[in-house]
Kinemage of the C-alpha trace (Angstrom):
@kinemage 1
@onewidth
@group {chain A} dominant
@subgroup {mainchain}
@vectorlist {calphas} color= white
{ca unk a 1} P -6.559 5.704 -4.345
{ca unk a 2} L -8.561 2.688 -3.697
{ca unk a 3} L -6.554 -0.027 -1.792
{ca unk a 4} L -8.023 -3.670 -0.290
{ca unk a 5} L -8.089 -3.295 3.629
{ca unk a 6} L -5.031 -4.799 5.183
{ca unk a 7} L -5.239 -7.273 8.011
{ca unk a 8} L -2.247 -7.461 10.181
{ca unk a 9} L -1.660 -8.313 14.096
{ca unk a 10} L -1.082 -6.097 16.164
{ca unk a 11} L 2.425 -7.175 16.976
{ca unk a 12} L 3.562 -6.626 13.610
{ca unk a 13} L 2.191 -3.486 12.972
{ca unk a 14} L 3.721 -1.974 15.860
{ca unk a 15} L 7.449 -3.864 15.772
{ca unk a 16} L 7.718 -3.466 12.023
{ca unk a 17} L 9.517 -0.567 11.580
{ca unk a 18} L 10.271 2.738 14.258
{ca unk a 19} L 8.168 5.418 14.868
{ca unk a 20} L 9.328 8.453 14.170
{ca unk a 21} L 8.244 12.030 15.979
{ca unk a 22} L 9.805 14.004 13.014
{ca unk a 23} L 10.297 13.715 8.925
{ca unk a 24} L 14.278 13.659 9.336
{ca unk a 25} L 14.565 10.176 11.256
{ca unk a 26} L 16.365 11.810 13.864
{ca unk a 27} L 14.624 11.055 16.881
{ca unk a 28} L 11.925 7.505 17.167
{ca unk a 29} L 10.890 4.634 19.186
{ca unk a 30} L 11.215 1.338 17.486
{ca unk a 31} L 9.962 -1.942 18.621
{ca unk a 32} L 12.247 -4.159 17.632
{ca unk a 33} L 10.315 -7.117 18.631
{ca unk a 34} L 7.629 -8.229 21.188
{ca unk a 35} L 10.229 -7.603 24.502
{ca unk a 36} L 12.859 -5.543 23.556
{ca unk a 37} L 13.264 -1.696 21.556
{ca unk a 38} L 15.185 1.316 20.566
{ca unk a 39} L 14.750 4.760 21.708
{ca unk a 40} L 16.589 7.389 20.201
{ca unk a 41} L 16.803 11.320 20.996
{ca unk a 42} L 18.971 13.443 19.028
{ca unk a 43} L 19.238 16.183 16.723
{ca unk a 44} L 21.588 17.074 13.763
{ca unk a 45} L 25.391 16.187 15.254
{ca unk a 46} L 23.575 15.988 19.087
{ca unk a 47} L 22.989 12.685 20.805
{ca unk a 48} L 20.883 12.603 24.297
{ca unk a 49} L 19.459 9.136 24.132
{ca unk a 50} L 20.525 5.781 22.034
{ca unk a 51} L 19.251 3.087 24.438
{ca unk a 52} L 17.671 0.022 24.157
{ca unk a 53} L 14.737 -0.744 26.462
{ca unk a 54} L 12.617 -4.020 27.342
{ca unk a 55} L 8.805 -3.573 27.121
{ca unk a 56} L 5.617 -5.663 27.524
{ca unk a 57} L 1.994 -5.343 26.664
{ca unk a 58} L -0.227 -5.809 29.746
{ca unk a 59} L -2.737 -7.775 28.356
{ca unk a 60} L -1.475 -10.974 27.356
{ca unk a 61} L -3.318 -11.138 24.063
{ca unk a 62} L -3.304 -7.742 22.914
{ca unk a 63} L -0.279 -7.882 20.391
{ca unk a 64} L -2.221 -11.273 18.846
{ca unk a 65} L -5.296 -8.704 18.036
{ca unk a 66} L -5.657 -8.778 14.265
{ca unk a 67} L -5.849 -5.280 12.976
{ca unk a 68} L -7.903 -4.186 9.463
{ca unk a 69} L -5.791 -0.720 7.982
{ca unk a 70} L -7.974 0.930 5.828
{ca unk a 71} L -7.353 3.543 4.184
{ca unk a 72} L -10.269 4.779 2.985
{ca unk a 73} L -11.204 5.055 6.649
{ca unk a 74} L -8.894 8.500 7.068
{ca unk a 75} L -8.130 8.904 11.069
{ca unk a 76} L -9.885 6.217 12.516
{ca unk a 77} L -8.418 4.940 15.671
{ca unk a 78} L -7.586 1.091 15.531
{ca unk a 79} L -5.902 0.070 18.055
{ca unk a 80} L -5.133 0.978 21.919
{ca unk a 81} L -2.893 -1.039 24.375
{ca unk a 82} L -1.352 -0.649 27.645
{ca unk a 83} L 2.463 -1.423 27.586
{ca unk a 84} L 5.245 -1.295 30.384
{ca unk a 85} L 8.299 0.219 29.189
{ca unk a 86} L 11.998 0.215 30.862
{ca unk a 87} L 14.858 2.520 29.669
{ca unk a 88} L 17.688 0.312 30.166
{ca unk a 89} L 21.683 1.898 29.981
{ca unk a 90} L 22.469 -0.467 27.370
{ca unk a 91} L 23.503 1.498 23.776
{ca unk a 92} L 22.529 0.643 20.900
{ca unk a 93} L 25.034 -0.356 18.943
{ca unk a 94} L 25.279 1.541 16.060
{ca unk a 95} L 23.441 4.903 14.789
{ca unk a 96} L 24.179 4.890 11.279
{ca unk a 97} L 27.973 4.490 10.954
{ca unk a 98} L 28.806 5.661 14.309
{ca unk a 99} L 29.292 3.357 17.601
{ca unk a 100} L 27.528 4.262 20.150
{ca unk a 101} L 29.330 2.179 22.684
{ca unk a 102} L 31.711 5.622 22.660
{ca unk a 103} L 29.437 8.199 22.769
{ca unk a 104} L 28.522 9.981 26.431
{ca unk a 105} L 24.876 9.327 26.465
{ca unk a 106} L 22.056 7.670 28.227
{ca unk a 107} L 23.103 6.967 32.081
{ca unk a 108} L 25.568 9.864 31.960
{ca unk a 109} L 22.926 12.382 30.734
{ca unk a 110} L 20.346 11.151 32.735
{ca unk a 111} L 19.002 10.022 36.466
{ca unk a 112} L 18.567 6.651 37.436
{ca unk a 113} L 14.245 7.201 37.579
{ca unk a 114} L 14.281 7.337 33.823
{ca unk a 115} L 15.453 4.137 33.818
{ca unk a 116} L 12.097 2.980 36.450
{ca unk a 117} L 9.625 0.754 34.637
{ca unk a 118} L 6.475 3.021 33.439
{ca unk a 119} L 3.424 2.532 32.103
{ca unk a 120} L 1.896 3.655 29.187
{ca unk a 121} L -1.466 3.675 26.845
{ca unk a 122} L -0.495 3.726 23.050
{ca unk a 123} L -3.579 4.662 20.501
{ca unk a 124} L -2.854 3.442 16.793
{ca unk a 125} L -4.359 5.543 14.255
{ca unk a 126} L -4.863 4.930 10.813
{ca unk a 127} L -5.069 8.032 8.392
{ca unk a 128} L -2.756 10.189 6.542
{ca unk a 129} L -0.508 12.156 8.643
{ca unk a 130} L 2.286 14.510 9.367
{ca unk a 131} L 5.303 14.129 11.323
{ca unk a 132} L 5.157 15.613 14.883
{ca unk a 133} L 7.709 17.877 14.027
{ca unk a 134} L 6.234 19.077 11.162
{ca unk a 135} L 2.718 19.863 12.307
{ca unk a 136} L 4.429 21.474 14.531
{ca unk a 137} L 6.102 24.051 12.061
{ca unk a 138} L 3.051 24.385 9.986
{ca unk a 139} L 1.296 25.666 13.292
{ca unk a 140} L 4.487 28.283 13.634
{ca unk a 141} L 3.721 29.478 10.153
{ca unk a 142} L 6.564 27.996 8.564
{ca unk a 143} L 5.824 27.115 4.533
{ca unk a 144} L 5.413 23.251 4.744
{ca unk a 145} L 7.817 21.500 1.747
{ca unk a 146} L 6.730 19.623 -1.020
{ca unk a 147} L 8.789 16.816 -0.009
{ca unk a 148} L 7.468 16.383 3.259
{ca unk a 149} L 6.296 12.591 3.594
{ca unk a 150} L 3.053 11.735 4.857
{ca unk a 151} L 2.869 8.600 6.900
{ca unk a 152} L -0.335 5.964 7.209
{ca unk a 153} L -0.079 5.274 10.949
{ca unk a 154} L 0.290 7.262 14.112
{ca unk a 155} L 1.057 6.196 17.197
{ca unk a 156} L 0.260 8.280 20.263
{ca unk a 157} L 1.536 7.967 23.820
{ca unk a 158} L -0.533 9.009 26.944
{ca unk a 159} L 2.798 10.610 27.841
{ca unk a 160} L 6.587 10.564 26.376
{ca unk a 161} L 8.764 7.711 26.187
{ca unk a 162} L 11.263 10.220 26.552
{ca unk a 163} L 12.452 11.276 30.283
{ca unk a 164} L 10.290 13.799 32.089
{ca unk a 165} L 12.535 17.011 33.002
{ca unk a 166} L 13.801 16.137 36.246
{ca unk a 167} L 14.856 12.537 35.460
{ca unk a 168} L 17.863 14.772 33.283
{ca unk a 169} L 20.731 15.430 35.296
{ca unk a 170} L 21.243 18.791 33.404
{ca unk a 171} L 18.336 19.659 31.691
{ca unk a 172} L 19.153 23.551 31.016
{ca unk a 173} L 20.464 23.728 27.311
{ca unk a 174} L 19.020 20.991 24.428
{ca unk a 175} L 16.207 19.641 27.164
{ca unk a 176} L 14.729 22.328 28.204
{ca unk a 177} L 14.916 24.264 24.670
{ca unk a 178} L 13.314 21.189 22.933
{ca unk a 179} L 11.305 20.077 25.620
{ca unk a 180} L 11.388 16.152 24.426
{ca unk a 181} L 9.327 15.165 27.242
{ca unk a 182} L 6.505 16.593 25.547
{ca unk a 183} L 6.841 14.592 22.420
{ca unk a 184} L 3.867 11.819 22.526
{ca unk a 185} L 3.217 11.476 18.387
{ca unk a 186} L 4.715 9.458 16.410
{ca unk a 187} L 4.439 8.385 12.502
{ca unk a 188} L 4.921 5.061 10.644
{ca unk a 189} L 4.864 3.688 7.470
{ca unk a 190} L 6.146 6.198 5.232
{ca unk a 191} L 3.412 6.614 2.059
């Protein structure tokens, strides 16, 4: 399918919509705007993480970069950027029709380092692409759906946004079985 190049900044590409490291919603990073995000880690009726977090680009200009997404240029890196990102203890507000203001999450699940300002390097890539979670059951030989979405962008982390393993206070059970720290991809705009 031949489509005109699309030029966008790349503030809006990355705060447009959140990021998501598998096909189900379940568990993404969204940028809500230039300062401020959402971080979410869960799975089926399990919540770890619903916070919000403040974040910055380290380079003044960066976000201002206009972008061209092509995409008849298949996995073509477009964009990197160094960011500073703080976990803060404040919920977010709502996951779907629950309030999170009740749930026993964030600060009670996890020590006070994950909430440390970090650094990271975010690559964009343009292409067509599979969740995270579902490359990864391809690779373990599951049969991939036909209704599994393919995204146009993929954003990777030099490491998680999610805590590292000893920044939970009880990491035996979901953390360690799931291993989120190790989750770095993640997939926008659904195609």
């Amino acid at each position: 399918m031949m489509t005109t190049p699309l030029k966008e900044s790349l503030s809006s590409l990355i705060c447009r919509e959140p990021w998501n490291w598998d096909s189900l919603d379940e568990n993404q990073i969204h940028f809500t705007d230039e300062t401020k995000g959402q971080l979410v880690c869960r799975h089926e009726l399990n919540v770890w993480i619903a916070a919000e977090f403040d974040w910055r680009a380290l380079s003044g200009t960066a976000l201002d970069t206009v972008i061209t997404v092509d995409d008849q240029n298949p996995s073509s890196v477009i964009a990197e950027l160094e960011i500073e990102l703080t976990l803060t203890r404040r919920h977010i507000p709502r996951l779907g029709q629950a309030d999170m203001s009740q749930f026993i999450i964030n600060e009670f699940l996890l020590e006070a380092s994950a909430f440390e300002p970090k650094v990271y390097t975010l690559r964009l890539e343009s292409g067509i692409f599979r969740s995270d979670y579902d490359e990864m059951r391809v690779d373990l030989g599951e049969v991939e759906l036909p209704y599994t979405p393919r995204y146009g962008l993929r954003l990777l982390f030099d490491r998680s946004p999610y805590p590292k393993r000893d920044q939970w206070k009880v990491p035996e059970g979901a953390p360690d079985a799931m291993k989120f720290w190790e989750w770095k991809v993640f997939c926008g705009r659904k195609l």
